[in-house]
N, C-alpha and C positions, 0 to 999 in steps of 0.2 A: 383963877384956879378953883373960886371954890363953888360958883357957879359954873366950873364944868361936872364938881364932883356931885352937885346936887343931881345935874342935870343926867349923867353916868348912873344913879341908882335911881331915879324914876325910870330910865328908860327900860335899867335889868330890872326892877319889878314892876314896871307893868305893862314890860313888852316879851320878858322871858320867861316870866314865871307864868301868866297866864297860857303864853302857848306850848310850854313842856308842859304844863300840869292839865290841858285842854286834850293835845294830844293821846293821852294814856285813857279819861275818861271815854273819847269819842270812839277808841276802839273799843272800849268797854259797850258802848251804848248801840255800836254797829254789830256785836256781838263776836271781834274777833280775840279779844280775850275773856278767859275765863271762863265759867260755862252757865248754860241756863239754869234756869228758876222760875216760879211761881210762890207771889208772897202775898198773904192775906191780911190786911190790918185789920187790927182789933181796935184799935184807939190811939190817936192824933195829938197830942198836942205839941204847945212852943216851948220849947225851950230857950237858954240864954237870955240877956238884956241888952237892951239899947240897938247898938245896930247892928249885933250878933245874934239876934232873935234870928231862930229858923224854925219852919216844922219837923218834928219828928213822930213816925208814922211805925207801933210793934206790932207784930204779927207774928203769923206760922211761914217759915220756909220750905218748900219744897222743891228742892235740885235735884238734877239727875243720879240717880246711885249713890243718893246718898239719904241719912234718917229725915223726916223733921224735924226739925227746930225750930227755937223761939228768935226771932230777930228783929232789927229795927233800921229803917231807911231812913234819912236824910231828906225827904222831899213831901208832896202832897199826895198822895195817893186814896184814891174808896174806900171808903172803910165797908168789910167783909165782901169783899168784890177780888176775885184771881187779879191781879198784876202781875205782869209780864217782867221778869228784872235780869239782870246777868250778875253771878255772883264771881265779885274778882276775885286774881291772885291775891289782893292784899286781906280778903275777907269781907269788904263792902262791897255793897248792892249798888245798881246804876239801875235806873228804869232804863227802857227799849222802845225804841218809837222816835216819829219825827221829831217832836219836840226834844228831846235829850239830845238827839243828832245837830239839829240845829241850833241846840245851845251851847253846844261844847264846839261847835265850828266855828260859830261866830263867834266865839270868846279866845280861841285860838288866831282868828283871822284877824280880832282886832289887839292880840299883841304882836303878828307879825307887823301889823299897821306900825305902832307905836315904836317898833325896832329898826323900822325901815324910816320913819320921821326923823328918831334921832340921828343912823344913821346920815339923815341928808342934810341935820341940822350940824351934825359934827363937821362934817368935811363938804359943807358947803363950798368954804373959803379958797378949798381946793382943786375945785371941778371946775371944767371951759363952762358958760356958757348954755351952751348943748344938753353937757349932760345934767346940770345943775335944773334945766328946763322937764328933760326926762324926768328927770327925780322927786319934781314937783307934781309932775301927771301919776307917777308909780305914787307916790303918798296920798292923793286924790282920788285913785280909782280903787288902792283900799280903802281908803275912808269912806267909800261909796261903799262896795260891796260889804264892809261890816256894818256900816247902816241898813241895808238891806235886808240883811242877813238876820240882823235886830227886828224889823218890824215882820221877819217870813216866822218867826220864834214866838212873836205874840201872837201873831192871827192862829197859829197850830195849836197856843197854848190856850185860846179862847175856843177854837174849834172844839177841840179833843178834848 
């Protein structure tokens, strides 16, 4: 019982959380919510410790119809260079471009992965055969495509 309960909250976070919380960015980063921007940093650095360190990148925003402002992203961005970002409903910035597209895909794709493992690991015991065969090819050819998906994410992000 208590190795299913372990096993029941690895798979809801880190096969649910990432793909609802992938979802919402990726439309952010395809530009269907929320509206454009252009944002200019001024100065970079890291915030947080240990292995919550990230970059954080202030600048001028400039959105459609609306004043500038002072703002600050979440990511690596040029400094004194226009970036391209969409500014969401919740008030944070998403950069725009391949790389954000295929980072929030593959990070969505690979908690469908992990949702779809557990499910085949829970009810293994109860599938003919057949399907249990199916369900090892479905676990396998996500774990291919979010492989994939990972290395099409560094080459864009080494590219660009």
């Amino acid at each position: 019982m208590r190795a299913a309960l372990a096993v029941t909250v690895f798979v809801l976070l880190f096969g649910l959380a990432p793909l609802l919380g992938s979802g919402y960015m990726l439309a952010g980063a395809l530009g269907l919510v929320g509206h454009q921007g252009v944002f200019t940093a001024v100065d970079c650095h890291m915030t947080g410790s240990g292995k919550n360190r990230h970059n954080v990148c202030e600048g001028e925003l400039v959105a459609a119809h609306r004043p500038q402002r002072y703002a600050s992203i979440e990511a690596e961005v040029p400094l004194q260079r226009a970036t391209r970002v969409q500014v969401l409903p919740s008030g944070s910035l998403e950069t725009v471009g391949p790389a954000a597209v295929t980072g929030w895909a593959t990070l969505g794709l690979g908690g469908l992965t992990v949702l779809t493992a557990g499910a085949h690991t829970a009810l293994r015991g109860r599938l003919e055969p057949r399907a249990r065969s199916l369900g090892r090819r479905l676990c396998l050819a996500l774990a291919s495509l979010t492989g994939a998906g990972l290395v099409v994410y560094v080459v864009v992000r080494v590219v660009t």
